[in-house]
TORKE-535857 format. One record per residue (C-alpha): x, y negated, z negated; residue in three letters. Coordinates in nm, 2 decimals. Each point is the difference from the previous one (the first is absolute). Example, Ala and Ser with C-alpha at 12.3 -4.5 7.8 and 13.67 -1.06 7.14 Angstrom:
<zazas>
> xx_yy_zz_resn
> 1.23_0.45_-0.78_ALA
> 0.14_-0.34_0.07_SER
</zazas>
This chain:
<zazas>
> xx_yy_zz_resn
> 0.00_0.00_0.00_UNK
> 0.14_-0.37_0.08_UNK
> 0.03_-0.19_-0.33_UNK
> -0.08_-0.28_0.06_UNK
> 0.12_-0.32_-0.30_UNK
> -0.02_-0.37_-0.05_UNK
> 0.18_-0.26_-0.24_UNK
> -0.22_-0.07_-0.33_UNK
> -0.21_-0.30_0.00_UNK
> -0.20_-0.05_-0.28_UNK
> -0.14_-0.28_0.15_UNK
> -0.14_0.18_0.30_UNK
> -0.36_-0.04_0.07_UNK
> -0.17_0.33_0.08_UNK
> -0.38_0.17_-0.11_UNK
> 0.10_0.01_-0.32_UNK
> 0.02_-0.40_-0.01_UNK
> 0.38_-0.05_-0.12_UNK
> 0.15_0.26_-0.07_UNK
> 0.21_0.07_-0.30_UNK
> 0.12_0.36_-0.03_UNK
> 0.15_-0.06_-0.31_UNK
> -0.34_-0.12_-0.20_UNK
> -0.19_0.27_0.20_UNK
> 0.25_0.26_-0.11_UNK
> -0.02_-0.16_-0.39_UNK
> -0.39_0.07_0.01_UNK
> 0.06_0.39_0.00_UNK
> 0.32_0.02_-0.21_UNK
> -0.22_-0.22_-0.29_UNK
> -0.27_0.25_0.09_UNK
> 0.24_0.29_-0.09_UNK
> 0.13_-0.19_-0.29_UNK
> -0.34_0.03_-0.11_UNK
> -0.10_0.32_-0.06_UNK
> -0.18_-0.02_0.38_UNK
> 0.09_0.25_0.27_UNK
> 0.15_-0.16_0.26_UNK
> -0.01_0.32_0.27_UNK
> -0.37_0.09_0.02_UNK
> 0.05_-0.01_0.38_UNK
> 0.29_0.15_0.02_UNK
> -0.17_0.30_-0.26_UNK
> -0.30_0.05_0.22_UNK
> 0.19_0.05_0.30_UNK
> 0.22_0.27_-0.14_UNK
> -0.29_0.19_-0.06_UNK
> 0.01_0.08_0.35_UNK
> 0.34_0.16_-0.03_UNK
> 0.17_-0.21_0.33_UNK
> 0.30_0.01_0.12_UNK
> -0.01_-0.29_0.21_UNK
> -0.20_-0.30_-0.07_UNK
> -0.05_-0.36_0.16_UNK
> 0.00_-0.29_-0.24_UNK
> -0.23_-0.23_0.24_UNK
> -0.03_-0.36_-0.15_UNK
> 0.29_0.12_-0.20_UNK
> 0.08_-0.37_-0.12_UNK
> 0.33_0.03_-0.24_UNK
> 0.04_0.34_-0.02_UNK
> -0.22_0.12_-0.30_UNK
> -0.14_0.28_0.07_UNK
> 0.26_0.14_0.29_UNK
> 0.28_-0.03_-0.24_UNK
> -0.23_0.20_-0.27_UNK
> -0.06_0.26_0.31_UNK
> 0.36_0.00_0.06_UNK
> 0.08_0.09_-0.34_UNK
> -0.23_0.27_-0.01_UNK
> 0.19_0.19_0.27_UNK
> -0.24_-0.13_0.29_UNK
> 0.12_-0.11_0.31_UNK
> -0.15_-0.32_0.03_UNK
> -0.01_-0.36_0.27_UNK
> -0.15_-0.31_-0.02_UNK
> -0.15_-0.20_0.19_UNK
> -0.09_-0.39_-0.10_UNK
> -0.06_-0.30_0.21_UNK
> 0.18_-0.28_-0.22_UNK
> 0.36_0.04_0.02_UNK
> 0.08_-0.16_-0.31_UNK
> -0.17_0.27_-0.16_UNK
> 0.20_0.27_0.21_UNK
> 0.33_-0.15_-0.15_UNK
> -0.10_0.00_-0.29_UNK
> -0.07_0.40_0.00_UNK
> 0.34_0.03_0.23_UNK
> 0.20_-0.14_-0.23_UNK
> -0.13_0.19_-0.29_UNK
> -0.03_0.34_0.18_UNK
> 0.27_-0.02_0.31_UNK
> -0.01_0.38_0.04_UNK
> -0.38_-0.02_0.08_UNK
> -0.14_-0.11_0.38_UNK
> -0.25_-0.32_-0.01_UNK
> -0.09_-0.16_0.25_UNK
> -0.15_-0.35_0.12_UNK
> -0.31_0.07_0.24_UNK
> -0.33_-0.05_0.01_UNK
> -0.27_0.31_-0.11_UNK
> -0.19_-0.08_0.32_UNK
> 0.30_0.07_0.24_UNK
> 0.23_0.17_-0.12_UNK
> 0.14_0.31_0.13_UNK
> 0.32_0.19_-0.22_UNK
> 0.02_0.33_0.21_UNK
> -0.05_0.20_-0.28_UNK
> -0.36_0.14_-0.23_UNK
> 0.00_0.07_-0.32_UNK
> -0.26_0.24_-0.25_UNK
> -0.12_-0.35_-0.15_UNK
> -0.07_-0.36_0.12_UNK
> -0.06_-0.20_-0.33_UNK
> -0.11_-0.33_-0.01_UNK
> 0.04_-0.10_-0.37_UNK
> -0.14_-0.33_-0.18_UNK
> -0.22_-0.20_0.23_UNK
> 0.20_0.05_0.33_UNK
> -0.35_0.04_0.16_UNK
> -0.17_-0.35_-0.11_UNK
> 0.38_-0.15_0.10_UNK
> 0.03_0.11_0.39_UNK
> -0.12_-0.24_0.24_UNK
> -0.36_-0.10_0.03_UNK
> -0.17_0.23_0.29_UNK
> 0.31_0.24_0.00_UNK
> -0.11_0.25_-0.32_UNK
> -0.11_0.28_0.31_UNK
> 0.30_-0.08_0.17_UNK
> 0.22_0.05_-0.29_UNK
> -0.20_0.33_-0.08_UNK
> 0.02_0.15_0.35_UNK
> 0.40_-0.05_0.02_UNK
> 0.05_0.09_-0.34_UNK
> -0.23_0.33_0.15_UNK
> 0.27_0.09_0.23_UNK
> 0.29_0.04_-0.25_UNK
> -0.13_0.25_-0.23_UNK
> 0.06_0.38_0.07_UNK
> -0.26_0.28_0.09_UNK
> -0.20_0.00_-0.29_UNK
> 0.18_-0.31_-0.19_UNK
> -0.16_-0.29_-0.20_UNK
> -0.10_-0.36_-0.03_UNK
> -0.09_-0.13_-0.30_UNK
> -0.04_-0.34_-0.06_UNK
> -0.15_-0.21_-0.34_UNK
> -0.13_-0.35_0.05_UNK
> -0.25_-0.22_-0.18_UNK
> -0.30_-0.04_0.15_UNK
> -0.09_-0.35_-0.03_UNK
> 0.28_-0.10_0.21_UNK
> -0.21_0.03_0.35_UNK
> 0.07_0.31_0.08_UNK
> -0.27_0.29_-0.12_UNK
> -0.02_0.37_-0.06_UNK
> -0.21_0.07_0.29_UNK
> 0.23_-0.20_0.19_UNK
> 0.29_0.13_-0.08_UNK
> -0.20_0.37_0.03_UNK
> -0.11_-0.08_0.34_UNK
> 0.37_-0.09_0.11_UNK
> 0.16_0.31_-0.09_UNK
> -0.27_0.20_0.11_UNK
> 0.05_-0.16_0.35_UNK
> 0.34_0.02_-0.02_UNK
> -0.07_0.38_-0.01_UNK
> 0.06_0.06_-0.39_UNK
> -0.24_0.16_-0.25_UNK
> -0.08_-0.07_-0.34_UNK
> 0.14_0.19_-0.27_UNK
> -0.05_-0.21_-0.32_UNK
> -0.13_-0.32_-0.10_UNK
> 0.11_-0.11_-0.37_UNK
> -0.07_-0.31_-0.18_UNK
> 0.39_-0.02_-0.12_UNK
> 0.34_0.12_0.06_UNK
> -0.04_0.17_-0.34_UNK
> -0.28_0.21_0.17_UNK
> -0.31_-0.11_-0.17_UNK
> -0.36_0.05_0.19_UNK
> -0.14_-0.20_0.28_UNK
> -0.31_-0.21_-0.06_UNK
> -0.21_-0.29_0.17_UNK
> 0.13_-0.23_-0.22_UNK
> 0.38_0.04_0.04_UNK
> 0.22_-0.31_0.06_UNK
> 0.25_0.20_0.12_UNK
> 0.04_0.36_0.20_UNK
> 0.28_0.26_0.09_UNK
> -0.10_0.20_0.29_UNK
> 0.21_0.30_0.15_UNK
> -0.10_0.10_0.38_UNK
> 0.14_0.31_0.17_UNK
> 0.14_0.05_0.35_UNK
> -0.08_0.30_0.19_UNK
> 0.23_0.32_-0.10_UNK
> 0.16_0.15_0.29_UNK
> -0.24_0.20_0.29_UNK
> -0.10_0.33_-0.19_UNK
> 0.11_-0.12_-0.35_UNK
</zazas>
């Protein structure tokens, strides 16, 4: 895979508004500091036993670096290259990569596609089935995309449903949390896992 790297500039202007890898890291180290798990994500995808996942949206590194450390061959993928310097320069071993969800094409598929935080409510406005359908074409026979969003970011449920279901994926589970708590109408946020097709005969 081409890695792909920029000079940090905190001042940069991106989706995230200015960014600032440093406080954005701080909010999950004070979260650990806390008592608070900081690798719910990174927990619910292992239950899935990968061996090679995409960190889409993968920001500073967060959860790819906890993949990585759990023996899991892991990439990722983010469109603000002061955020992918940020997780090059604290992981240099690991590929990321500066590209957007919608286009981007890395030669390679992977057992799971995770889309961690609110990557989803974060993409560009009228892209979410874009960014679904490409994501689509890098997972494996079989593999998964899971993605957890809140909901009252513009982007629904049966939105997102109805893009991975054209994208030719189908629903496994629909969760409330990254910790795995039940669905409901009321939810503010959901975690949804959609399947592609196993192999012919599988």
């Amino acid at each position: 895979m081409q890695l792909v790297t920029a000079k940090s500039n905190p001042s940069n202007n991106s989706r995230w508004g200015t960014v600032d890898a440093d406080a954005y890291d701080a909010k999950w180290e004070e979260m650990q500091r806390n008592g608070h798990n900081p690798h719910g994500e990174v927990d619910f995808v292992c239950r899935f036993s990968p061996s090679f996942v995409l960190d889409a949206g993968c920001g500073s590194g967060r959860v790819a670096i906890e993949l990585a450390a759990r023996g899991i061959d892991v990439a990722g993928v983010d469109l603000d290259a002061a955020f992918i310097d940020a997780a090059q320069q604290k992981a240099p071993d690991l590929d990321f990569v500066v590209g957007d969800l919608s286009t981007i094409r890395l030669g390679r598929t992977f057992d799971v596609v995770v889309m961690a935080g609110n990557v989803m409510v974060f993409v560009a406005p009228g892209t979410e089935a874009e960014v679904v359908r490409n994501l689509a074409t890098h997972l494996s026979p079989g593999g998964r995309l899971i993605a957890g969003f809140q909901l009252d970011r513009g982007l629904s449920i049966d939105g997102y449903k109805h893009a991975a279901a054209t994208a030719g994926l189908e629903l496994e589970e629909h969760w409330a949390t990254w910790n795995g708590d039940s669905a409901s109408a009321s939810d503010s946020y959901g975690v949804l896992v959609h399947r592609a097709p196993p192999l012919s005969g599988l």
